[in-house]
C-alpha positions as CSV (number, residue, x, y, z in Angstrom):
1,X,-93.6,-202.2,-61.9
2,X,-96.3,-202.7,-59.4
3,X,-99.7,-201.7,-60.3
4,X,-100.5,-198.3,-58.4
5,X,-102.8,-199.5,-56.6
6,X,-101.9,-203.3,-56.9
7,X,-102.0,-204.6,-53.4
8,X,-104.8,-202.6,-52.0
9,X,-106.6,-205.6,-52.2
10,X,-110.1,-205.7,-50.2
11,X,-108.6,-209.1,-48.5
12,X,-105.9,-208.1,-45.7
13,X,-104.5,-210.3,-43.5
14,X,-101.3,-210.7,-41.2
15,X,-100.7,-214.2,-42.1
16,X,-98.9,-216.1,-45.0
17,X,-99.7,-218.8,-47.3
18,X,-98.6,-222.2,-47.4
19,X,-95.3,-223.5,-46.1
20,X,-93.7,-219.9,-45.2
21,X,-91.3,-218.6,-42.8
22,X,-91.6,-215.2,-40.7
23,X,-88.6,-213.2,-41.8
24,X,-87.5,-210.2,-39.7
25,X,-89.0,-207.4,-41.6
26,X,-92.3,-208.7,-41.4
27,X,-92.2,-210.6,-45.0
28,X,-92.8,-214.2,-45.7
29,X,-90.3,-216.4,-48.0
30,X,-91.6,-216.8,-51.3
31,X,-92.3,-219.5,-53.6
32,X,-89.7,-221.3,-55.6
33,X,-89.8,-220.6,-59.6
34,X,-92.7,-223.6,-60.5
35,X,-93.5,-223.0,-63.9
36,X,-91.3,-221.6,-67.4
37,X,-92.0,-217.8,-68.6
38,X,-93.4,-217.6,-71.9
39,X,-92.1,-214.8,-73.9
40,X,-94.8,-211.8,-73.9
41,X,-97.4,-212.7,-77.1
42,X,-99.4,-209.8,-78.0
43,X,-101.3,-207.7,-80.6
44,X,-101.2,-203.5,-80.7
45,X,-104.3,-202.7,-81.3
46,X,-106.6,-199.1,-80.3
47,X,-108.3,-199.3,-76.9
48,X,-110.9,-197.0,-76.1
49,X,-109.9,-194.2,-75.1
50,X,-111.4,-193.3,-71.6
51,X,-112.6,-190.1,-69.2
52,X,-111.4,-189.6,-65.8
53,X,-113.9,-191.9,-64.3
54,X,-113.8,-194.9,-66.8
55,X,-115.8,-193.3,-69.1
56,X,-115.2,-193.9,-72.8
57,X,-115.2,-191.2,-75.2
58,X,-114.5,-192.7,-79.0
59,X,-113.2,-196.2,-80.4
60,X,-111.0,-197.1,-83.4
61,X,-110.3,-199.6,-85.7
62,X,-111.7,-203.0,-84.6
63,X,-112.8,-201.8,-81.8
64,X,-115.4,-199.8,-83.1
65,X,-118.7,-199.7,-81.5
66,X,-121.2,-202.2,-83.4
67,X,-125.0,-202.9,-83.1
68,X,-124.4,-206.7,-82.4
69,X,-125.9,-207.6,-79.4
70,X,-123.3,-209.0,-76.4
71,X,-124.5,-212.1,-76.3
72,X,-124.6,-212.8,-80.0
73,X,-120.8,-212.1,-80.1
74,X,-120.4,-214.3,-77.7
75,X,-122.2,-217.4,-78.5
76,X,-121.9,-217.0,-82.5
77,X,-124.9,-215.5,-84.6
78,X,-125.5,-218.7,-86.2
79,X,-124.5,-220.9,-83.5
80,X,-127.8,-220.9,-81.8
81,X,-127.6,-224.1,-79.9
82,X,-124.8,-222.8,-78.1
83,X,-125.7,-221.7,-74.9
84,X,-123.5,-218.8,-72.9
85,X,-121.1,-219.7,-70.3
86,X,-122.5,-219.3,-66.6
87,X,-120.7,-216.8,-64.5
88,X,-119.6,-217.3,-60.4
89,X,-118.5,-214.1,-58.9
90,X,-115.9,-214.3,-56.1
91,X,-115.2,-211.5,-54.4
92,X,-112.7,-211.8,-51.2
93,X,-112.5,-209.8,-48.0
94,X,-111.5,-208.3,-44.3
95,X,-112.9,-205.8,-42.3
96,X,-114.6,-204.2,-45.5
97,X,-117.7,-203.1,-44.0
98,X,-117.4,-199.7,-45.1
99,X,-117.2,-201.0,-48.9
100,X,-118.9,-204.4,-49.4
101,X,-122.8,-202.9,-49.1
102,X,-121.8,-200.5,-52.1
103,X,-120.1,-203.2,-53.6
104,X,-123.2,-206.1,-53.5
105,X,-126.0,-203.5,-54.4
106,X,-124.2,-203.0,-57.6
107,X,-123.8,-206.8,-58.4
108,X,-126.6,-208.5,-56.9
109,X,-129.1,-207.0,-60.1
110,X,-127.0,-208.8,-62.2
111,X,-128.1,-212.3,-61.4
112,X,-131.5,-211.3,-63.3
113,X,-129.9,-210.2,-66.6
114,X,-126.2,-211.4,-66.8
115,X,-125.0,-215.1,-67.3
116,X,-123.8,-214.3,-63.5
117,X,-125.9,-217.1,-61.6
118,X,-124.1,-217.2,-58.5
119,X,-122.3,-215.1,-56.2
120,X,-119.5,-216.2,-53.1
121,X,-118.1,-214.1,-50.7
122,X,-115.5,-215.3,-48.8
123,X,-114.9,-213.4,-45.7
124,X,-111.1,-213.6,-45.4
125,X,-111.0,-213.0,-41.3
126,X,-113.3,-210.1,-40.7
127,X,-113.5,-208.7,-37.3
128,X,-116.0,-206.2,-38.0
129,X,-119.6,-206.2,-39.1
130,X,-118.7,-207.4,-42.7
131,X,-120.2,-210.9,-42.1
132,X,-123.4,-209.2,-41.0
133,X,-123.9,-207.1,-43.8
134,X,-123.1,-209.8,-46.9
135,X,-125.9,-211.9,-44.7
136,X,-128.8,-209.7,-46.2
137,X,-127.8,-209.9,-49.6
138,X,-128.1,-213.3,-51.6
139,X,-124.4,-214.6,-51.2
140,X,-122.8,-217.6,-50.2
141,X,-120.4,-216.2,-47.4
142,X,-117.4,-218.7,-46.9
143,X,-115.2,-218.6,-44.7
144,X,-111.4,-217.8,-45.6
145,X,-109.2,-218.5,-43.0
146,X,-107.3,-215.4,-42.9
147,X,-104.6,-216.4,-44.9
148,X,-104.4,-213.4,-47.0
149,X,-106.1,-212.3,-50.8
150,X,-104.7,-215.5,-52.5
151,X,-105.6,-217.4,-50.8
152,X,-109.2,-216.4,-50.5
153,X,-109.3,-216.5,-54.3
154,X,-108.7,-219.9,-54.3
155,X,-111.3,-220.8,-51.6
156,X,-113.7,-218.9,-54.1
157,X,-113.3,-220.5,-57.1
158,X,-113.0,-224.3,-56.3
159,X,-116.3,-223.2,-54.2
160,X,-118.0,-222.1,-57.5
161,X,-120.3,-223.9,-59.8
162,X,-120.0,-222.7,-62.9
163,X,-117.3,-222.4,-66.0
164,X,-116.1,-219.0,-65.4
165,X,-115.2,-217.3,-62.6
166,X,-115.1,-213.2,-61.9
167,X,-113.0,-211.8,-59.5
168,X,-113.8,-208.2,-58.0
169,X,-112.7,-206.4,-54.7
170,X,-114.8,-205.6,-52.4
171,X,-114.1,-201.6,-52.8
172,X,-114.6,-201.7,-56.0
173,X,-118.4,-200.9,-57.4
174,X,-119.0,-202.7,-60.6
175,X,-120.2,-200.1,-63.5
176,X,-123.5,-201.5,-65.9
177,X,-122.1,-203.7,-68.3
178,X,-119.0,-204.7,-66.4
179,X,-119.7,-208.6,-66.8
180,X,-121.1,-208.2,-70.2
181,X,-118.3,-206.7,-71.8
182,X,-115.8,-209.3,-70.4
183,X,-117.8,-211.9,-71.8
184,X,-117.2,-212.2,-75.5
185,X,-113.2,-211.9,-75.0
186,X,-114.3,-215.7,-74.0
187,X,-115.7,-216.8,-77.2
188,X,-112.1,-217.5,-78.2
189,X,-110.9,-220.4,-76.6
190,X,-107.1,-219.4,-77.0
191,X,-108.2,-216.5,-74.0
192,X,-107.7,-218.1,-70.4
193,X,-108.6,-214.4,-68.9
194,X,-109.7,-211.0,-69.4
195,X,-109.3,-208.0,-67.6
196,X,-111.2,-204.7,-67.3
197,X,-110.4,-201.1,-66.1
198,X,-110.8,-198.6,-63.2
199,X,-113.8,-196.0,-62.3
200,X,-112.8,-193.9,-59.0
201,X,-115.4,-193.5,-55.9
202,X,-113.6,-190.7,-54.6
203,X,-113.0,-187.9,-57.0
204,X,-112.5,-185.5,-54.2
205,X,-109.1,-186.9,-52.8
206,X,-106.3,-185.7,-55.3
207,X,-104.1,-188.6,-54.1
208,X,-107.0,-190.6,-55.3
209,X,-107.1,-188.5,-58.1
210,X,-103.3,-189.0,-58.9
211,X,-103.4,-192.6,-58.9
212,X,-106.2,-193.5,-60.7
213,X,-105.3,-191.0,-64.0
214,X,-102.7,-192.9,-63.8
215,X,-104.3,-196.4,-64.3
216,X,-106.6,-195.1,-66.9
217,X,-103.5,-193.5,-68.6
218,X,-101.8,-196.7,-68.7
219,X,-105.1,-198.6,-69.7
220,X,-105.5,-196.0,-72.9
221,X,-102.1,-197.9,-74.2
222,X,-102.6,-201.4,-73.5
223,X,-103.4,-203.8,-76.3
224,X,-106.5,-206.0,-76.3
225,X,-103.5,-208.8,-75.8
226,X,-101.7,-208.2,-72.4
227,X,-99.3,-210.2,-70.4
228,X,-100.4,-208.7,-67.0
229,X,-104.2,-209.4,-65.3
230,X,-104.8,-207.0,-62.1
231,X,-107.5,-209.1,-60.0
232,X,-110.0,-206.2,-59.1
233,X,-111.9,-207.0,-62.0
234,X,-110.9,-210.2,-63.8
235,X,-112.6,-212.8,-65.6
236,X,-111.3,-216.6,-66.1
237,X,-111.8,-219.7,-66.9
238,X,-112.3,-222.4,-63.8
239,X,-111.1,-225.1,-65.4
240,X,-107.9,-223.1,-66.3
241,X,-107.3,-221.9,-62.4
242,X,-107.9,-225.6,-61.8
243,X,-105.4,-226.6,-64.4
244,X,-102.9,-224.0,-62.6
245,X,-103.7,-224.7,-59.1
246,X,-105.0,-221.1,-58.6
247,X,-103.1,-218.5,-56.6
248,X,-100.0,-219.3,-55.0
249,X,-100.6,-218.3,-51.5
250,X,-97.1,-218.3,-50.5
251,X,-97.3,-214.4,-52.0
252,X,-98.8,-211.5,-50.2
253,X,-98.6,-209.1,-53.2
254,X,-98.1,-209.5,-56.8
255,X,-100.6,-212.8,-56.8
256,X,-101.7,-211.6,-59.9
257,X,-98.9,-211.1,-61.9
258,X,-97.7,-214.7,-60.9
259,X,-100.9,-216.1,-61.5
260,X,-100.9,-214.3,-65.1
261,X,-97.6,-215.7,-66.4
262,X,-98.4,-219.3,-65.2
263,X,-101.7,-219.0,-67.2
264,X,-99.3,-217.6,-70.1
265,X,-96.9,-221.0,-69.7
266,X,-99.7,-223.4,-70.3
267,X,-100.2,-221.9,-73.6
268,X,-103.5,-219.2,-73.6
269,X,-103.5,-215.4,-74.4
270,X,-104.7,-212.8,-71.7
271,X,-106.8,-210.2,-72.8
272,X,-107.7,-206.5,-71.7
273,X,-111.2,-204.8,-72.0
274,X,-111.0,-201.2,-71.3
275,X,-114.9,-200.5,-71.5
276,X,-115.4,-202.9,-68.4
277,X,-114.9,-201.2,-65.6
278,X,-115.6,-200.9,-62.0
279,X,-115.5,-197.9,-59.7
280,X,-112.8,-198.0,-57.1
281,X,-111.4,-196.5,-53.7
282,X,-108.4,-195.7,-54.3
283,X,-106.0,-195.0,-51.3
284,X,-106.5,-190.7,-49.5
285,X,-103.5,-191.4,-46.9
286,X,-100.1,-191.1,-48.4
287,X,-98.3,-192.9,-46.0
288,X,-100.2,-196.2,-46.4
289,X,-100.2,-196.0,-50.0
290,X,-96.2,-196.1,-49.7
291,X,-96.2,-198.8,-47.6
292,X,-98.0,-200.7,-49.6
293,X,-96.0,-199.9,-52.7
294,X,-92.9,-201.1,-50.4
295,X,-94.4,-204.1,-50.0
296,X,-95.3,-204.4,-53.8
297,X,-90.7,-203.8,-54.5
298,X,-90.3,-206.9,-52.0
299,X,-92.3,-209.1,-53.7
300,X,-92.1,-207.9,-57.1
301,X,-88.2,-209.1,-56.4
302,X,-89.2,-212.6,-55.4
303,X,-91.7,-212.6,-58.6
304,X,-88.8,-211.7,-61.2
305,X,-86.6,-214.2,-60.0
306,X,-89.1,-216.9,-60.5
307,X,-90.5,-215.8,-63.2
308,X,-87.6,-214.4,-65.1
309,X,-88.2,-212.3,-68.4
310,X,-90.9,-209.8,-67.6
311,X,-88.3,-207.3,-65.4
312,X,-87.7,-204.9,-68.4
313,X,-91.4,-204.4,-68.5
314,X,-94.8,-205.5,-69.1
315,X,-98.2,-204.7,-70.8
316,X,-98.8,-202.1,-67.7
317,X,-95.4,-200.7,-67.2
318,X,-92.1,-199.8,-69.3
319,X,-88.4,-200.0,-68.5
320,X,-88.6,-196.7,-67.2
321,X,-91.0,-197.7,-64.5
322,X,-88.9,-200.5,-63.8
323,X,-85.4,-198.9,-63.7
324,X,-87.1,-196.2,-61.2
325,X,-87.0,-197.8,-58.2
326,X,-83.6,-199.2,-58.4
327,X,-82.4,-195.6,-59.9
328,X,-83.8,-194.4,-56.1
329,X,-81.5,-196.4,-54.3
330,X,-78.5,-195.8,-56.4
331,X,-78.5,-192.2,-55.6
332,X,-79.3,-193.3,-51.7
333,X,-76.1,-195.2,-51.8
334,X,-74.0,-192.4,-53.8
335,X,-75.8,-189.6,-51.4
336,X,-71.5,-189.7,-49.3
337,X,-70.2,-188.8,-52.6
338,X,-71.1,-185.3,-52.4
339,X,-68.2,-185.2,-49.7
340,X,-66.1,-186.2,-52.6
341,X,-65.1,-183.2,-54.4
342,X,-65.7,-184.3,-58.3
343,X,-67.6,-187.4,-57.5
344,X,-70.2,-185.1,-56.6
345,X,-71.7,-184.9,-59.7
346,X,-73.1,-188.8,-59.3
347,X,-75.6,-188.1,-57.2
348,X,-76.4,-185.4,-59.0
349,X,-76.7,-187.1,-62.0
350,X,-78.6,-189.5,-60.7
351,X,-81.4,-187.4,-59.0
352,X,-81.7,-185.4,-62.5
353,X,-82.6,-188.8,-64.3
354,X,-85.0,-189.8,-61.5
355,X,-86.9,-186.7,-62.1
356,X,-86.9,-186.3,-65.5
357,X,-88.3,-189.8,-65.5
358,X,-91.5,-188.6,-64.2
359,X,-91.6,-185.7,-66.9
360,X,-93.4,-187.8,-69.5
361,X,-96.6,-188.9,-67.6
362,X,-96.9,-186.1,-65.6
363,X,-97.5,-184.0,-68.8
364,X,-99.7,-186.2,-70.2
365,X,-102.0,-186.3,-67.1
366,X,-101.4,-182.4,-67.4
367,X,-102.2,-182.3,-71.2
368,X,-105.2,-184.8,-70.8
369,X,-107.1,-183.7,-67.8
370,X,-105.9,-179.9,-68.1
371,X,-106.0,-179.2,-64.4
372,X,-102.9,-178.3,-63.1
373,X,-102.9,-180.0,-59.8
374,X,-101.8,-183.4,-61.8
375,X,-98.2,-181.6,-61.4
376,X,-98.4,-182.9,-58.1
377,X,-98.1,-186.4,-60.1
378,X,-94.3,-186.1,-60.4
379,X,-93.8,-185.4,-56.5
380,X,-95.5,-188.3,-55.7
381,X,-94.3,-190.7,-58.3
382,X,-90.7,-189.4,-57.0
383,X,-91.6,-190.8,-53.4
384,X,-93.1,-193.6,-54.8
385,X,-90.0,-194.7,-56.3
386,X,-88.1,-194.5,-53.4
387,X,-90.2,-196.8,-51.1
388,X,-90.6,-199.6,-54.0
389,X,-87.0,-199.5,-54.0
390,X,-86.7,-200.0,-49.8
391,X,-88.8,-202.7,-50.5
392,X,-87.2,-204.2,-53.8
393,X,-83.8,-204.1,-51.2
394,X,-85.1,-206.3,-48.7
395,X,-86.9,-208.0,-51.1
396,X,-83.1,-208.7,-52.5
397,X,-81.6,-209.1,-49.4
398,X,-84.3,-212.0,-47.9
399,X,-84.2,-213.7,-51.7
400,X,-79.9,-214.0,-51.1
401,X,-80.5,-215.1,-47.6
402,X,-83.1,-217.9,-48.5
403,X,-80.8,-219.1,-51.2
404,X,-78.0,-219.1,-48.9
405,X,-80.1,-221.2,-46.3
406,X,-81.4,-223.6,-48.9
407,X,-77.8,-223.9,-50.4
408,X,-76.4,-224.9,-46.7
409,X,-79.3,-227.5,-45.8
410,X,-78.9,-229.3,-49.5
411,X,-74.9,-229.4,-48.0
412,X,-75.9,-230.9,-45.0
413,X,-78.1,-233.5,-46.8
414,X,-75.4,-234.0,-49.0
């Protein structure tokens, strides 16, 4: 399943990657399958446990709290001739001008304190006054090409001078100790990348609201191993996304799930730090929320098929979130069988599993925040379901037709 908010990436743009087609619906054709899926490695282990705007409350077990300085846990207490790893932020994107000021103010003090020395923004097409607002802060501004948020990415960090490289979206307002607390996941060199968590900007929309108890719901489970980086505030190693080749920019959505399972084939572990966390605007307008969750089914379809293994689940999502979407459009196509006499009872059956599939989060948003507008959690997620699966259908339908194409040219050749 799609992040909720996976896709709202602060780099928009109407073009593809490399060596892409326009299909009909708007879509691009994806990549072919370029690298082996490793089997999901992880440990279950107690996250922090975290308040409605990122907040943490209590720790258990290993992650308890400790009085060792960051930096020391990084670099080894008696390892003093190591020195900490530099840091060069990236942060891609379009038409933010309403964000990135927020968004630079909160990073820019960190070049005094933090192993973060340098800090590139790479304006991905902007037509608005972004490129005049990143100019009076002290950034390298780069220009993107408009090719979408991958592909920005990948400008970023082959632009960057240092050994790791931090990836936040420009809506997204980094918290104190964001940085910090990514940093000693990297002490161990089997960790290619670490991940942090959500704050929320705007408290005062509930569809806000709604999606982002959901991400910090989700976070509260997730083990300090993970399968599954999100790239609004992630952490890895250049010489890693170098190794990789980055991005690929042949996919509009879902970059970050691909690029996380081809990290994950060349052998290093992903981790997940719940107490780094960055505030974020989270969609207010329904409508484009779904449509970018439609967008997240089409090329969630192309990701599974390339990378197979991971469609039952991940670190982020269950079965349950997987089977919803395609659960939606079973009970779209059985909708004529209520004109069947007993046969109506598919349909039926169908919509009753689709909503009690929503039960189990939507009480525990209920039981956790108390407030009982998260009911309006299940509604939504109901919706939701539906338009990942419109999406995961022509996602289907494009993937068959590619195949079909790329079966009859290799016939012709033949």
């Amino acid at each position: 399943m799609p992040h909720p908010n996976s896709g709202a990436s602060s780099s928009r743009s109407k073009a593809g990657g490399r060596n892409h087609r326009t299909i009909g619906t708007g879509f691009h054709d994806p990549p072919k399958r370029r690298h082996p899926v490793p089997q999901p490695s992880g440990i279950s282990m107690h996250l922090p446990f975290l308040d409605a705007d990122g907040g943490t409350t209590r720790r258990f077990g290993c992650c308890a709290s400790s009085k060792t300085d960051w930096r020391s846990r990084l670099i080894g207490i008696n390892s003093p001739r190591m020195e900490t790893p530099t840091v060069t932020l990236v942060i891609p994107g379009r038409n933010c001008e309403a964000t990135i000021a927020q968004c630079l103010e909160a990073i820019v003090p960190m070049l005094d304190h933090t192993p973060l020395r340098e800090i590139i923004f790479v304006d991905d097409g902007s037509t608005d006054r972004t490129p005049d607002i990143v100019a009076d802060f002290p950034v390298r501004c780069i220009p993107g090409g408009g090719r979408g948020p991958g592909a920005a990415r990948n400008v970023g960090w082959r632009e960057a001078r240092h050994p790791l490289v931090w990836f936040v979206d420009s809506d997204c307002v980094a918290q104190p100790g964001a940085l910090e607390r990514l940093l000693p996941q990297m002490a161990d060199p089997k960790v290619g990348g670490v991940s942090g968590s959500y704050g929320i900007m705007n408290p005062q929309s509930l569809l806000a609201c709604l999606i982002h108890e959901e991400i910090i719901q989700r976070h509260r489970s997730m083990p300090l191993r993970v399968n599954f980086l999100a790239t609004f505030n992630v952490l890895y190693r250049r010489d890693i996304l170098q190794r990789v080749d980055g991005f690929d920019e042949r996919y509009l959505k879902a970059q970050d799930a691909e690029l996380s399972f081809r990290v994950m084939a060349e052998g290093y572990d992903l981790a997940f730090e719940g107490e780094s966390r960055v505030r974020h605007y989270h969609p207010t307008r329904l409508f484009s929320y779904l449509r970018t969750q439609r967008h997240q089914g089409y090329w969630r379809v192309w990701l599974h098929m390339s990378h197979r293994g991971h469609a039952t689940g991940d670190s982020y999502s269950s079965i349950v979130d997987h089977a919803q979407p395609p659960l939606a459009m079973l009970f779209v196509a059985s909708v004529p069988l209520t004109l069947i006499g007993r046969l109506a009872v598919v349909p039926a059956a169908l919509l009753l599993l689709l909503l009690l599939a929503q039960l189990p989060l939507t009480m525990k948003l209920m039981l956790r925040r108390r407030q009982p507008r998260y009911a309006f959690f299940a509604p939504m997620s109901l919706i939701r379901a539906f338009w990942r699966g419109f999406g995961m259908t022509q996602g289907l339908l494009a993937y068959l037709l590619s195949r079909a194409e790329q079966d009859t040219q290799s016939g012709e050749e033949n």
